[in-house]
Each structure stands twice: as structure tokens, then as C-alpha cells.
Backbone as numpy.savetxt, mean C-alpha at the origin, in Angstrom:
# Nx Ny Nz CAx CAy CAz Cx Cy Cz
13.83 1.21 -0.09 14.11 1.92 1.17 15.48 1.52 1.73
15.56 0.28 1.74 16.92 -0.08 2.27 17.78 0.36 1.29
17.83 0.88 -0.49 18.84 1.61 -0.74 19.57 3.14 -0.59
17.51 3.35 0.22 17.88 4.81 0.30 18.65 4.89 1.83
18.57 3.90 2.56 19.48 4.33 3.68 18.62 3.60 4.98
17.79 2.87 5.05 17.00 2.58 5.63 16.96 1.47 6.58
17.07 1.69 7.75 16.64 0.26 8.59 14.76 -0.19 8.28
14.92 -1.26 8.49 13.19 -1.86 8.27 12.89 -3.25 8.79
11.96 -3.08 8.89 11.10 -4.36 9.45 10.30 -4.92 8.81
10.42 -6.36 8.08 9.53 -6.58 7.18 8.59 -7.53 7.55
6.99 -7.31 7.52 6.07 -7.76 7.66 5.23 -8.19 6.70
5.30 -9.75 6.79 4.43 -10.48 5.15 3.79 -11.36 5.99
2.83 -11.64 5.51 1.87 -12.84 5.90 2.47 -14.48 5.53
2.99 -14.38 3.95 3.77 -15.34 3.40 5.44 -15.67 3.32
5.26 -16.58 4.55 7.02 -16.99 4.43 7.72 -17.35 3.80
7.15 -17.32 2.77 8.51 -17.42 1.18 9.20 -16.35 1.25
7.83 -15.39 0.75 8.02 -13.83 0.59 9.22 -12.95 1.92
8.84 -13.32 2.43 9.00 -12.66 3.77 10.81 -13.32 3.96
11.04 -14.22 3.41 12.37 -14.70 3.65 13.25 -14.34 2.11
12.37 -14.26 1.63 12.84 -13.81 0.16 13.06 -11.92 0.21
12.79 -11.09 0.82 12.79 -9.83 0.96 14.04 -9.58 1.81
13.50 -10.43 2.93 14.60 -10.53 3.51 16.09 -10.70 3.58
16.29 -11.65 2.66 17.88 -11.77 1.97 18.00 -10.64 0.85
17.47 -10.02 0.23 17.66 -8.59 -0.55 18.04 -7.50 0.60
17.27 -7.65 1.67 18.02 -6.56 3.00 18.96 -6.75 3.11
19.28 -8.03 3.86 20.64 -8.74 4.22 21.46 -8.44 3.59
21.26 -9.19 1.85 22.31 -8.54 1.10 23.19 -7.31 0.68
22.10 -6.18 1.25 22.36 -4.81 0.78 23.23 -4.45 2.32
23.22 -5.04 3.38 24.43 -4.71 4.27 22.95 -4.14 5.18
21.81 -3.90 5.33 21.18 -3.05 6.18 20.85 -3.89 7.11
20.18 -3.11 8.26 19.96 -3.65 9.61 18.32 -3.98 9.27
17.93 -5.24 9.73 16.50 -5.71 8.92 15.84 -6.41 10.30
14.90 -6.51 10.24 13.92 -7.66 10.71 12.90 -8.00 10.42
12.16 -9.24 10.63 11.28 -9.84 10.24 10.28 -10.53 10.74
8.83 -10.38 10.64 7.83 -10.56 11.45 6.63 -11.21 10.76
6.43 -12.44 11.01 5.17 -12.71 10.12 4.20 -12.05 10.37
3.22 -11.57 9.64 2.04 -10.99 10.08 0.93 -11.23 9.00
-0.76 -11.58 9.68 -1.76 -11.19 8.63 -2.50 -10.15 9.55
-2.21 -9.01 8.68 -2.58 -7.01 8.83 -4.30 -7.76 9.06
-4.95 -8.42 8.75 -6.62 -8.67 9.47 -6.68 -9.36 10.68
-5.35 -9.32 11.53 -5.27 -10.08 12.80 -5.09 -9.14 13.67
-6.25 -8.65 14.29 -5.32 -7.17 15.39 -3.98 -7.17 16.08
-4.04 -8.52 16.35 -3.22 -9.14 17.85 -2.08 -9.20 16.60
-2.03 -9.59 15.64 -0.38 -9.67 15.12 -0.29 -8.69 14.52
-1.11 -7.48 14.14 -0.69 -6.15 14.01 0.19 -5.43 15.25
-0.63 -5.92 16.29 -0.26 -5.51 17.67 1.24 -5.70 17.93
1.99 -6.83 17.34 2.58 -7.57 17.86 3.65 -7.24 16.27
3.27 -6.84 15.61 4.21 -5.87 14.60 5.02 -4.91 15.04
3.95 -4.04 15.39 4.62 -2.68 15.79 5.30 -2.68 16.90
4.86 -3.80 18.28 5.98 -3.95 19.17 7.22 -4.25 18.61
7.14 -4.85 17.93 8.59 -5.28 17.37 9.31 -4.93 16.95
8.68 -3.68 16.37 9.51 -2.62 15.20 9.80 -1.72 15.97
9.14 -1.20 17.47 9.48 -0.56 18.74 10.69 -1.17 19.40
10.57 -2.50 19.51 11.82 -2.85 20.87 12.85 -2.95 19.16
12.75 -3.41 18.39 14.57 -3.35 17.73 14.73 -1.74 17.34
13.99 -0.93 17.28 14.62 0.42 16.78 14.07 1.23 17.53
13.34 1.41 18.23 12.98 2.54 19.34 11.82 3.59 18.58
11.65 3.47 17.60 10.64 4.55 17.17 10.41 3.90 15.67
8.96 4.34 14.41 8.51 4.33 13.92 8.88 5.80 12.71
9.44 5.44 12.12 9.34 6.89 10.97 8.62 6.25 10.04
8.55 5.97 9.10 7.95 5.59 7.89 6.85 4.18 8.18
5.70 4.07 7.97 4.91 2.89 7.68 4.31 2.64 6.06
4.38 1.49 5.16 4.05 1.50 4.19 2.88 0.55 4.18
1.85 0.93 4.26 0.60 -0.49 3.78 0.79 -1.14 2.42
1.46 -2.30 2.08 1.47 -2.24 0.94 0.32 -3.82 0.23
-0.87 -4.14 1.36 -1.19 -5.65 1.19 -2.09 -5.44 0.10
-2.56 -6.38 -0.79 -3.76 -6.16 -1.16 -4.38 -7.51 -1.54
-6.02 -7.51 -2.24 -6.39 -9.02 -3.00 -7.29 -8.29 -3.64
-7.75 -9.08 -4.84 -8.90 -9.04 -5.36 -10.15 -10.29 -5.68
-11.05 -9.72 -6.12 -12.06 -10.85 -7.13 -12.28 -9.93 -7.91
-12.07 -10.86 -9.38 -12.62 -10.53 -10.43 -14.04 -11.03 -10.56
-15.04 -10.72 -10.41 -16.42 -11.20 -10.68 -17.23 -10.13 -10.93
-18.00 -9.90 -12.01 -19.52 -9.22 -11.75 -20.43 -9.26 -10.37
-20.72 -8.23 -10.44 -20.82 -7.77 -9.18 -22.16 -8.82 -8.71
-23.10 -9.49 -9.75 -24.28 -10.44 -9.26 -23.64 -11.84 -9.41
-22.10 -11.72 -9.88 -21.82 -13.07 -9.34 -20.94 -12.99 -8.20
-20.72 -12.39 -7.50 -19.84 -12.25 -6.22 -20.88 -12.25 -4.95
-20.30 -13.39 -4.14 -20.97 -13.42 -3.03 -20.82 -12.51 -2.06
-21.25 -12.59 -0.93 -20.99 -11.27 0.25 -19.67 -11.55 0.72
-19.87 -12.74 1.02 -18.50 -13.73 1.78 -17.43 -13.16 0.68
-17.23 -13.26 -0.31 -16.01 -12.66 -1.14 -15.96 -11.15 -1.29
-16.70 -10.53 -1.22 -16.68 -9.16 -1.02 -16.22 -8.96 0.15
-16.69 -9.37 0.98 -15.75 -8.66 2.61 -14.72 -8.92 2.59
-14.17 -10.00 2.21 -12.78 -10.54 2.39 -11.74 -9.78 1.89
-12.04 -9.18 0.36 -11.38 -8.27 0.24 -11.76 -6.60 0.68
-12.63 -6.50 0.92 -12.88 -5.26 1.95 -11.89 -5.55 3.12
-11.79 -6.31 3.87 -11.22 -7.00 4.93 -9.65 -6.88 4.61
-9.61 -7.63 3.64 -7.66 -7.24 3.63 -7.41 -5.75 3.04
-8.11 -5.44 2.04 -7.50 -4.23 1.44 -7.77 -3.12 1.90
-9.37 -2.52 2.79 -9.60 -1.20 3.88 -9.53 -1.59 5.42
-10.26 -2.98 5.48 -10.32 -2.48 7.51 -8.76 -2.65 7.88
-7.80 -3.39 7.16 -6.66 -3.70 7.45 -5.62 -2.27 7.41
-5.94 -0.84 6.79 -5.37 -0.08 6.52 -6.16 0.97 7.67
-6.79 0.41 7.82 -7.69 1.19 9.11 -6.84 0.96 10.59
-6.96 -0.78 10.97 -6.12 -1.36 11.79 -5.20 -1.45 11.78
-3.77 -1.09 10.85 -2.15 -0.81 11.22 -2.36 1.09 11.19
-3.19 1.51 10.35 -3.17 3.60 10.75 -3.56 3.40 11.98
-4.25 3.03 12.49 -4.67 3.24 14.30 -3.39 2.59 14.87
-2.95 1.42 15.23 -1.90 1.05 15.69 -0.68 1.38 15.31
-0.15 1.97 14.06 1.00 2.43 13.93 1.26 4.36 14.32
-0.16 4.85 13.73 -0.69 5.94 13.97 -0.08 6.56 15.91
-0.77 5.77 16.40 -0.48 6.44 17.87 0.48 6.43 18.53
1.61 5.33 17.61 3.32 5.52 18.08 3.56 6.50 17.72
3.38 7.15 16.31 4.04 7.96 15.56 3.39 9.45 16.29
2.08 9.27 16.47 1.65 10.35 17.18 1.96 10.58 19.13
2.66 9.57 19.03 3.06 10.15 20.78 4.60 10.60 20.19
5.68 10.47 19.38 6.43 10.41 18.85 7.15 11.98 18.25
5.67 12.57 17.81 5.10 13.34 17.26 5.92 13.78 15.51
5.75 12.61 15.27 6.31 12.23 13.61 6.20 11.24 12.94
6.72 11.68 11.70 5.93 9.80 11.20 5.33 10.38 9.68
5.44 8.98 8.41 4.87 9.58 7.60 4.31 7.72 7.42
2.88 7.84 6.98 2.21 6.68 6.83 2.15 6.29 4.96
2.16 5.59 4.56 1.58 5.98 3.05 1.10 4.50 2.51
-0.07 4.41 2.11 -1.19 3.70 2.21 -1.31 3.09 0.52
-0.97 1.92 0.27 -1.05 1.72 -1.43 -2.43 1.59 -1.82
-2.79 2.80 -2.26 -4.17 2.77 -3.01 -4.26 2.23 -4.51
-5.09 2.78 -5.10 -4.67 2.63 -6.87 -5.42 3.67 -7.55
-5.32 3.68 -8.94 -6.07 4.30 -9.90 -7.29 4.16 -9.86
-7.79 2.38 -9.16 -9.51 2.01 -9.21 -10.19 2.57 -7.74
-9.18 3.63 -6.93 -9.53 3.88 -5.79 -10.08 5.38 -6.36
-9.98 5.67 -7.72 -10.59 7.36 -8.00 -11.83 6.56 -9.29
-11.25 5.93 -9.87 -12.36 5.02 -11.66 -12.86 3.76 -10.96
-13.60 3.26 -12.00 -13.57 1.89 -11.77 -13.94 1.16 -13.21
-13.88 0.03 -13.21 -14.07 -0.68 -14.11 -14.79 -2.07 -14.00
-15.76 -2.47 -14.98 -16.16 -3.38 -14.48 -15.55 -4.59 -14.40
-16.92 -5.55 -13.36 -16.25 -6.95 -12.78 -15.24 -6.83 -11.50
-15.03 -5.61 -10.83 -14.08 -5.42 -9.70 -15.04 -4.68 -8.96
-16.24 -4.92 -8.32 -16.90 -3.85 -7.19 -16.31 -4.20 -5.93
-15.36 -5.27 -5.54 -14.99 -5.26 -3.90 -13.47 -4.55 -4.38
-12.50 -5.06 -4.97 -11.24 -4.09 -5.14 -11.20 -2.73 -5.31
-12.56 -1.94 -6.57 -12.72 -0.92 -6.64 -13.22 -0.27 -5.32
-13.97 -0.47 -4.58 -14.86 0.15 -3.66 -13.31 0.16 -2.57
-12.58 -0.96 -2.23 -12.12 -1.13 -1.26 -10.94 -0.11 -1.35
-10.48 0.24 -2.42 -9.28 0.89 -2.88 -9.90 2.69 -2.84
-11.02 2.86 -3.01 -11.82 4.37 -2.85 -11.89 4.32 -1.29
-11.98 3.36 -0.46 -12.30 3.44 1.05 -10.71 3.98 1.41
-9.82 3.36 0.86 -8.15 3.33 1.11 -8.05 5.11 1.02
-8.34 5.42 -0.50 -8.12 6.69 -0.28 -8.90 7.96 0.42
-10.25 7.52 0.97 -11.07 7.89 2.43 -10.37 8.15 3.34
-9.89 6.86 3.76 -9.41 6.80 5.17 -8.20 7.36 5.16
-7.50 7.28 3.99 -5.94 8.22 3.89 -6.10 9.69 4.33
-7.59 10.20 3.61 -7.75 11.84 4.12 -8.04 11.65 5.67
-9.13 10.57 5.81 -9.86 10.88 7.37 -8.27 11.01 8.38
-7.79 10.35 8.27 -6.37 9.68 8.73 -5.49 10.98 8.87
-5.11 11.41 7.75 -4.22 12.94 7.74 -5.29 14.25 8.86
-6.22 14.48 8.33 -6.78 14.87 9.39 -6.55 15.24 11.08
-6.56 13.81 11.20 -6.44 13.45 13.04 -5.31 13.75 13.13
-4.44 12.89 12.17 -3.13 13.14 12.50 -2.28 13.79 12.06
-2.24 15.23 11.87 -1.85 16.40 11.16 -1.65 17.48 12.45
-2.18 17.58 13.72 -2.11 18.26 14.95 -0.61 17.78 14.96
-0.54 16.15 15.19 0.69 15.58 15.54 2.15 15.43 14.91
2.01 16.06 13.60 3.32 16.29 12.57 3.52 14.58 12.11
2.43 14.28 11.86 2.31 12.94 11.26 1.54 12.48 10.14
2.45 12.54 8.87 1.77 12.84 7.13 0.91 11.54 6.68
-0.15 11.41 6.32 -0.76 9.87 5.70 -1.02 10.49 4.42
-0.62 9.62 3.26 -0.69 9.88 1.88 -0.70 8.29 1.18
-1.64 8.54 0.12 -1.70 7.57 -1.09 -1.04 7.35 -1.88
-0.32 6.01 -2.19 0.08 6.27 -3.42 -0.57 5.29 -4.30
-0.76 5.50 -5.66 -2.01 5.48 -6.31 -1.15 4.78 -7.78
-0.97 3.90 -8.09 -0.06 3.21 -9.73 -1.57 2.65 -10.23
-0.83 3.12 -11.23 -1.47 2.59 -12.58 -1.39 0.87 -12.46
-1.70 0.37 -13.58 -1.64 -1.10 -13.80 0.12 -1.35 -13.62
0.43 -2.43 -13.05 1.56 -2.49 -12.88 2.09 -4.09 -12.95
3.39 -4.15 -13.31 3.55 -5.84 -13.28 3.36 -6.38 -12.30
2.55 -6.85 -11.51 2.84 -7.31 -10.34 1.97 -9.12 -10.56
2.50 -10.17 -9.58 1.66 -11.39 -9.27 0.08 -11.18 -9.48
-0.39 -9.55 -8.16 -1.74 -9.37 -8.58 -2.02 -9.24 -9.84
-1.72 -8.84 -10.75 -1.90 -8.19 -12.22 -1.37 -9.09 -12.96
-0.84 -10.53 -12.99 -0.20 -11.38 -14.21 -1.63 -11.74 -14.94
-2.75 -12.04 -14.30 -4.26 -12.14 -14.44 -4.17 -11.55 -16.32
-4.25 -10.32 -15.78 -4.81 -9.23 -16.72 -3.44 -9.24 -17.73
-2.33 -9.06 -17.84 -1.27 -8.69 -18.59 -0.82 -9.70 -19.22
-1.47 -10.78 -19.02 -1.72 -12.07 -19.77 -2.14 -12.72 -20.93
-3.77 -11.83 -20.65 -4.69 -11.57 -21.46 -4.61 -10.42 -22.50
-4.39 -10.88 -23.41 -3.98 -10.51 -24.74 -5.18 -9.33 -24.64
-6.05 -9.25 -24.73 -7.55 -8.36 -25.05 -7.45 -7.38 -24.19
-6.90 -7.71 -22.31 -6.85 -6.89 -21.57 -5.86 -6.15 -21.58
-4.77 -6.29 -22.15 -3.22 -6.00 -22.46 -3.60 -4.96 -23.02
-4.53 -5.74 -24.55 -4.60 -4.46 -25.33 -5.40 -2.90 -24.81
-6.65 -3.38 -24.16 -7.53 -2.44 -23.35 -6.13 -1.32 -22.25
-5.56 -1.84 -21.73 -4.99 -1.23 -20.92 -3.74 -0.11 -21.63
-3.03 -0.77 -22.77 -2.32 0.24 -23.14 -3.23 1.53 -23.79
-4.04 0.49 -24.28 -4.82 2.03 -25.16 -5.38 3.34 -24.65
-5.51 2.85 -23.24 -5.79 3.40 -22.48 -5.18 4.30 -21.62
-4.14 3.91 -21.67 -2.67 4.45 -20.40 -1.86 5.25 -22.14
-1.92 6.77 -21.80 -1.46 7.57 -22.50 -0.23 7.30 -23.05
0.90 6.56 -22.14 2.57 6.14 -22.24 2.14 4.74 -23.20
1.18 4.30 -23.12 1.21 2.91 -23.93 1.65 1.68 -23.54
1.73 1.78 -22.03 2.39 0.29 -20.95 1.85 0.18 -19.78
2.31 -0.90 -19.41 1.94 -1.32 -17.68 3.11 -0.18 -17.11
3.11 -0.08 -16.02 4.71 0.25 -15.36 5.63 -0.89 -14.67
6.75 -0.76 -14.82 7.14 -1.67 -13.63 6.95 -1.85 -12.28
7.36 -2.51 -11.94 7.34 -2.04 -10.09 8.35 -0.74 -9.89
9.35 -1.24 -10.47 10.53 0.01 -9.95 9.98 1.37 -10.62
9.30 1.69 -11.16 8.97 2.87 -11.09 8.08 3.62 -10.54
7.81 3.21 -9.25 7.15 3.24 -8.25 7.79 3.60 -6.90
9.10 3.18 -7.00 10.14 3.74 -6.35 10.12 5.10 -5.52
10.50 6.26 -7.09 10.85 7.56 -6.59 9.67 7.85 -6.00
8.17 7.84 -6.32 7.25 8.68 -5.44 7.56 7.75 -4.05
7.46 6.55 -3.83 7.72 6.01 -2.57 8.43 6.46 -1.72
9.75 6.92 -2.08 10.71 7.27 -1.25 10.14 9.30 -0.62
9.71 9.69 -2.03 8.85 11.01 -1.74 8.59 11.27 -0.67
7.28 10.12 -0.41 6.03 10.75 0.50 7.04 9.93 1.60
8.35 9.19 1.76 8.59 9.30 3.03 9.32 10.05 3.75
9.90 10.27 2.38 10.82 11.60 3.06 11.11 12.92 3.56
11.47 13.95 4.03 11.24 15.05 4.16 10.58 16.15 3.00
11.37 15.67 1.78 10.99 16.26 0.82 9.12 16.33 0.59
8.92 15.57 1.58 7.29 15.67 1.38 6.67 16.23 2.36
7.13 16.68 3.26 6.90 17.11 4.91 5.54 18.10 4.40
5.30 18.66 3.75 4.27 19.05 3.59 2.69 18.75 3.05
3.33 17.50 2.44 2.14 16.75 1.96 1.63 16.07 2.87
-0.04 15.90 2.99 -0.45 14.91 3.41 -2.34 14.93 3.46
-2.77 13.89 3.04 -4.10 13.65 3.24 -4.20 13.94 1.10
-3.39 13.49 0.70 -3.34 13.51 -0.53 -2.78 12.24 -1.70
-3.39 12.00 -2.49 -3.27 11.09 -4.07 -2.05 10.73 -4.66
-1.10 10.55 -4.68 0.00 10.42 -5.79 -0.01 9.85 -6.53
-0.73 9.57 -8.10 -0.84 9.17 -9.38 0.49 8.68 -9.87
0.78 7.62 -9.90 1.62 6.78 -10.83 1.21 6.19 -11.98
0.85 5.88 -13.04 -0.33 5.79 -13.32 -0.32 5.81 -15.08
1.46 5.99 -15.77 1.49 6.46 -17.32 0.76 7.46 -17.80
-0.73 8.42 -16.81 -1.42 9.21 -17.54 -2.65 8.56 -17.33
-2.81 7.96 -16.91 -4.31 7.58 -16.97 -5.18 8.07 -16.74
-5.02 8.88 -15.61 -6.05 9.67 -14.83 -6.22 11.48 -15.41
-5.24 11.20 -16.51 -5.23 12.46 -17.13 -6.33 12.70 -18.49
-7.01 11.45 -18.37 -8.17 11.59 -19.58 -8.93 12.13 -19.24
């Protein structure tokens, strides 16, 4: 975003991260700020979006991008670990769409876009709190466009395939799962992060002004079986 032209406000829970993003802004010459936040804290959600109000005066683009998992069978996962990631990965996308939602809707603009995944349409086993939580993501993305579609304010999914990420070193590790996953993914790979990019910039930009309460598959093909 900041190459496409973008002022931003970056909100991480982890201050490595969060100082580490940060000097990639910096570096690129853009106007940045920075806010610790954990998205399951109302009050520092609250205390997000003020912030992103008093340095820039308005809200165009919001990206949910948090997530966690457990890998467990579903009779070895406790309740306590199931909510937790219910907890970071849907009520948390619930609680910044309501609080970012009603700037953008007094505003009367705004495009939200909510990182779902591929396990938010399939699932696979040993993931019933990530899978379930990631199908709630793309729920609440429609319930969400809905309400806020009177107000000229777009909420959309975007939906990647297996991808390199920290979450995913797990799996792309594992030689067996490596193999399961290409065979599977029509292109024959993970994706990078950066190719995740162009739809990102998509659903925020005008070029998407018409979309909303809808899926965007990143994904090598997967979802094309």
C-alpha cells in the first residue's frame, strides 16, 4: 500500500513486528504511524481507529489481516483453545468491522477487506477452530457488506491459498505436507506473500467500487477442483 501511494497506520500486537513494518514505511518516504494493538481488546481497537482519525482525518481502506491457529484433532482440542482462536481470527473481525465500519459509514466510504482463506470455503482435517473461524470471516464479510452497502462502504474477502508465511512454516516444512499441498494446488506451489499484492490493492481501490460482500481466491487453483 505504501507503494501504491498510501498513507497508513500500522497496527500489530507485536513490537518487533510493528517496528519492523514500520521502517519499510519510513523507508519508502510515506507518511506512517504506529499503534500497538491486540484487535481482542475493544478498548485498543477503540483507541486504533482514534488514532488513525486524529493523524489523517478519515478512514479509506481497513485491512484485517490477524490470524492463529491449532493444529489438533478436533477430540484433542480443548474448548479453551478453540475460542481463542475463534477469538482472534472472527469476533476480532467482527470488533474492528463495527468500529472501523461506522467511521467509514458516517464518512459515507470506505472499503474494508477481511483476510479469510481457502479453509474459510474447504476444510481439512486437524484444523476445526481455524477452519470454522475462517468460514465465520467469510459470514460476517457478507453480513457486513450488507449493512454497509446503503453507505457506499465495500467489505470483501480475500481468500490465499497456502502461502509462505511464519503461520504456514509448520506445514511447508513438512516434507509429506509440502508434498500434499502441491499436488493439490493445480500451479504446483505455495504462493508467496507478494502475490497477494495485486488482489489487495484491488478490493481497495476504486477499480473495485463495485465489489462487495464477495470471495477473492488467491489460491494457485485450488478451489477450482
Amino acid at each position: 500500500y505504501a507503494d501504491a501511494g498510501a498513507d497508513i497506520l500500522v497496527a500489530d500486537y507485536n513490537q518487533n513486528s510493528l517496528n519492523a513494518i514500520s521502517k519499510e514505511i519510513y523507508d519508502k518516504g510515506k507518511k506512517y504511524f504506529a499503534v500497538k494493538t491486540d484487535v481482542t481488546d475493544e478498548n485498543d481497537v477503540e483507541n486504533m481507529a482514534a488514532t488513525a482519525m486524529d493523524c489523517f482525518g478519515r478512514i479509506d481502506v481497513f485491512v484485517h489481516s490477524v490470524g492463529t491457529t491449532c493444529r489438533k484433532p478436533l477430540l484433542e482440542m480443548s474448548t479453551a483453545e478453540f475460542e481463542q482462536v475463534i477469538k482472534v481470527n472472527q469476533v476480532s473481525v467482527f470488533t474492528c468491522g463495527r468500529v472501523v465500519g461506522s467511521i467509514m459509514v458516517s464518512q459515507g466510504s470506505g472499503s474494508i477487506i477481511n483476510l479469510a482463506s481457502i479453509m474459510g470455503h474447504v476444510a481439512l482435517p486437524g484444523r476445526a477452530g481455524y477452519d470454522s473461524s475462517k468460514g465465520g470471516v467469510v459470514q460476517l464479510t457478507k453480513a457486513m457488506a450488507l449493512d454497509f452497502a446503503p453507505h457506499n462502504v465495500r467489505v470483501s474477502a480475500l481468500c490465499p491459498g497456502f502461502t509462505k508465511t511464519p503461520l504456514t512454516q509448520g506445514l511447508w516444512e513438512n516434507d509429506d505436507m509440502l508434498e500434499f499441498i502441491k499436488g493439490r494446488t493445480p500451479m504446483g506451489r505455495l504462493a508467496d506473500p507478494q502475490e497477494m499484492v495485486g488482489a489487495a490493492i484491488f478490493l481497495a481501490s476504486d477499480a473495485s467500487q463495485y465489489v462487495t460482500g464477495s470471495s477473492l481466491f488467491v489460491d494457485g487453483g485450488w478451489m477450482a477442483w
